[in-house]
FIVEX-826061 format. One line per field, with one value per atom (N, C-alpha, C): residue number from 1; residue in one letter; chain; atom name; x, y, z. Coordinates in steps of 0.2 Angstrom, whole numbers, plus 5000, padded with zeros to 4 digits. Layout:
BEGIN
resi c(NUM|...)
resn c(a|...)
chain c(A|...)
name c(CA|...)
X c(X|...)
Y c(Y|...)
Z c(Z|...)
This chain:
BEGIN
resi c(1|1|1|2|2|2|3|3|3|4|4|4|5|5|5|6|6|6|7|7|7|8|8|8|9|9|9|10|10|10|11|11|11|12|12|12|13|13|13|14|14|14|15|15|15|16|16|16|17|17|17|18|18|18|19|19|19|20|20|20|21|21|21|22|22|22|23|23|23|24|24|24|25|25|25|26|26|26|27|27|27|28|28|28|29|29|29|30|30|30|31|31|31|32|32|32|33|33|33|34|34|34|35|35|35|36|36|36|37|37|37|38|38|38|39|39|39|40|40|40|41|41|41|42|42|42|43|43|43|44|44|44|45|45|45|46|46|46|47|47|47|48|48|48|49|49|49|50|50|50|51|51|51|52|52|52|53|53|53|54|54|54|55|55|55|56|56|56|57|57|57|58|58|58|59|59|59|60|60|60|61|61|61|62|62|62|63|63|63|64|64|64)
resn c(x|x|x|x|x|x|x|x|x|x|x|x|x|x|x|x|x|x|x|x|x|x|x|x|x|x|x|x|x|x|x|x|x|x|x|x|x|x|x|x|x|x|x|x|x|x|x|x|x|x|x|x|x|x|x|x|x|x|x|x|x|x|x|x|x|x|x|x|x|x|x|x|x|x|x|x|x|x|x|x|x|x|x|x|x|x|x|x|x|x|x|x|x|x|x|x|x|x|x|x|x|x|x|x|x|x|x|x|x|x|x|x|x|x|x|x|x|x|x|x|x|x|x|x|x|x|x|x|x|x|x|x|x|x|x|x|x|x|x|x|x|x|x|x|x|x|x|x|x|x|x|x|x|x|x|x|x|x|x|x|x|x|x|x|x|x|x|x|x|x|x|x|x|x|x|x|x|x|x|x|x|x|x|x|x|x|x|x|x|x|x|x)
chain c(A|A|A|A|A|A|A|A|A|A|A|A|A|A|A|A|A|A|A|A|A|A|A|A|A|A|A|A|A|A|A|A|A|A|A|A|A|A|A|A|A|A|A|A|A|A|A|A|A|A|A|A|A|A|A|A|A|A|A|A|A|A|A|A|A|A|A|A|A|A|A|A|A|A|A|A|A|A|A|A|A|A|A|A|A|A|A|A|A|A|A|A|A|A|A|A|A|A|A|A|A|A|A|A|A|A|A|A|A|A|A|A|A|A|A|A|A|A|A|A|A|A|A|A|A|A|A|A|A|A|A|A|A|A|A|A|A|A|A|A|A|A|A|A|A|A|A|A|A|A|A|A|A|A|A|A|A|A|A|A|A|A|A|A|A|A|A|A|A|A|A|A|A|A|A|A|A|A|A|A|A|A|A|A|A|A|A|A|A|A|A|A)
name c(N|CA|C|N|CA|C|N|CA|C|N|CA|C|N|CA|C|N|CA|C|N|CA|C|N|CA|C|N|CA|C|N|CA|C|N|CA|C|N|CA|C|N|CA|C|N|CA|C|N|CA|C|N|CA|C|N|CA|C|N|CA|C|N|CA|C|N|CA|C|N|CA|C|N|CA|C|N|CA|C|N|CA|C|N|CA|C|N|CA|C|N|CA|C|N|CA|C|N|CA|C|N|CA|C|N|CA|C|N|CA|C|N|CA|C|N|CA|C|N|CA|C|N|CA|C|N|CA|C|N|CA|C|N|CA|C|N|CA|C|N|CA|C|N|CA|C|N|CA|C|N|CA|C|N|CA|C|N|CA|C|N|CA|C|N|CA|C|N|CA|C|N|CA|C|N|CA|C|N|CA|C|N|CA|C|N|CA|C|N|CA|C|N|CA|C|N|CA|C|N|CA|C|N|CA|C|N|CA|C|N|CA|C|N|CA|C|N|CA|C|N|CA|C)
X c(4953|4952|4946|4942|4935|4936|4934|4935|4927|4926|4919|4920|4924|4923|4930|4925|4928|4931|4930|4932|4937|4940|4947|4952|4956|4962|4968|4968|4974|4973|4979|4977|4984|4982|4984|4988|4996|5000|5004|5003|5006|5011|5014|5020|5023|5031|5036|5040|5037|5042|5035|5029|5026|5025|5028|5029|5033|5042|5047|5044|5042|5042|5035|5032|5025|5031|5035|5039|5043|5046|5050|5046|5041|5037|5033|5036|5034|5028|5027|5022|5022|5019|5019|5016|5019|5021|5019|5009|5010|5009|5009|5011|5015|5019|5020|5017|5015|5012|5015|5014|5014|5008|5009|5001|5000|4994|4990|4990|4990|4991|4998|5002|5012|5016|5015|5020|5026|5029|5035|5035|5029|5028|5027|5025|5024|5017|5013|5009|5009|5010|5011|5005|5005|5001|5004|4997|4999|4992|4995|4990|4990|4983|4978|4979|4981|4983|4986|4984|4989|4987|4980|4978|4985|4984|4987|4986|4979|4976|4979|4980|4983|4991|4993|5001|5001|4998|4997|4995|4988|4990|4992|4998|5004|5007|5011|5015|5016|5009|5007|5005|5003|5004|5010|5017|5023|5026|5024|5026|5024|5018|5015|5018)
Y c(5021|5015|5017|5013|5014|5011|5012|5010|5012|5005|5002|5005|5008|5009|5015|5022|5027|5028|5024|5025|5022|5018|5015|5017|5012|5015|5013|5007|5006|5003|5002|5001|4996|4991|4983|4986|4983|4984|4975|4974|4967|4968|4973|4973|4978|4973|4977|4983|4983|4989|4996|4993|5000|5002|4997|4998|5003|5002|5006|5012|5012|5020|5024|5021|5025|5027|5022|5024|5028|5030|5034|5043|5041|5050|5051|5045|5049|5047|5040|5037|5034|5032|5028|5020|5018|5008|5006|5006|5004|4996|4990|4983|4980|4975|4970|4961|4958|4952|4948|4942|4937|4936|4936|4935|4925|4927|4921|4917|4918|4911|4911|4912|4914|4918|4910|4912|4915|4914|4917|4925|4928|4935|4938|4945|4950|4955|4958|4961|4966|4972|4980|4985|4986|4991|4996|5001|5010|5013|5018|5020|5026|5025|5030|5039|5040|5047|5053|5058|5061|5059|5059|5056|5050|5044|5039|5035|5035|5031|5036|5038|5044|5042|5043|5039|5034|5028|5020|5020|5026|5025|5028|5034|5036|5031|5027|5023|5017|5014|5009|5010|5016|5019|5018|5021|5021|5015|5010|5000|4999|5002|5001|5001)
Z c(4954|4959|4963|4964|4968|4975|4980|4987|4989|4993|4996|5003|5007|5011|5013|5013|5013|5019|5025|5033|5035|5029|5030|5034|5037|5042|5040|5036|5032|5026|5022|5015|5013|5010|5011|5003|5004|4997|4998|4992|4990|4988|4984|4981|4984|4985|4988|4985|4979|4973|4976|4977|4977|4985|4989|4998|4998|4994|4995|4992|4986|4985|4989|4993|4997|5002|5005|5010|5009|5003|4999|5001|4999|4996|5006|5009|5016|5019|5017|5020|5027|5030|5036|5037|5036|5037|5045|5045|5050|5054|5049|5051|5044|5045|5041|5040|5036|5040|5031|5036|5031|5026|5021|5016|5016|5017|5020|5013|5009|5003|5001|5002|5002|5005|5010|5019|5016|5010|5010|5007|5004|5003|5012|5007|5014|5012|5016|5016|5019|5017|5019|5022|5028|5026|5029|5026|5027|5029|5032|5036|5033|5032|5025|5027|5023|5025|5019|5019|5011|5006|5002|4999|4996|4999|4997|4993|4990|4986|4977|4978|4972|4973|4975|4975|4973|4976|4973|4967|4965|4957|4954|4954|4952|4950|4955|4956|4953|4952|4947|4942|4940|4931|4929|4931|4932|4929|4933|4932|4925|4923|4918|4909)
């Protein structure tokens, strides 16, 4: 996964199967928001820390 910007503060999760298990392994959930094109989803984030970009793609090999 490449990221454009390494100063990141949090890191945007769409899906709620990969929210539960970041929060599983000990991650910190620092907003929840309504996703702007489907008021009835949710948009997670997490406050970038523990290499976390390595768990999201664990996690979504996983799905796979």
């Amino acid at each position: 996964m490449n990221y454009s910007n390494e100063h990141k503060t949090e890191c945007y999760i769409f899906s709620g199967y990969v929210a539960n298990e970041l929060l599983r392994r000990g991650y910190r959930i620092t907003h929840v928001k309504a996703d702007k094109k489907n008021k009835q989803r949710s948009v997670f984030l997490f406050k970038v820390e523990n290499n976390i970009e390595r768990a999201i793609d664990s996690i979504t090999e996983q799905m796979n």
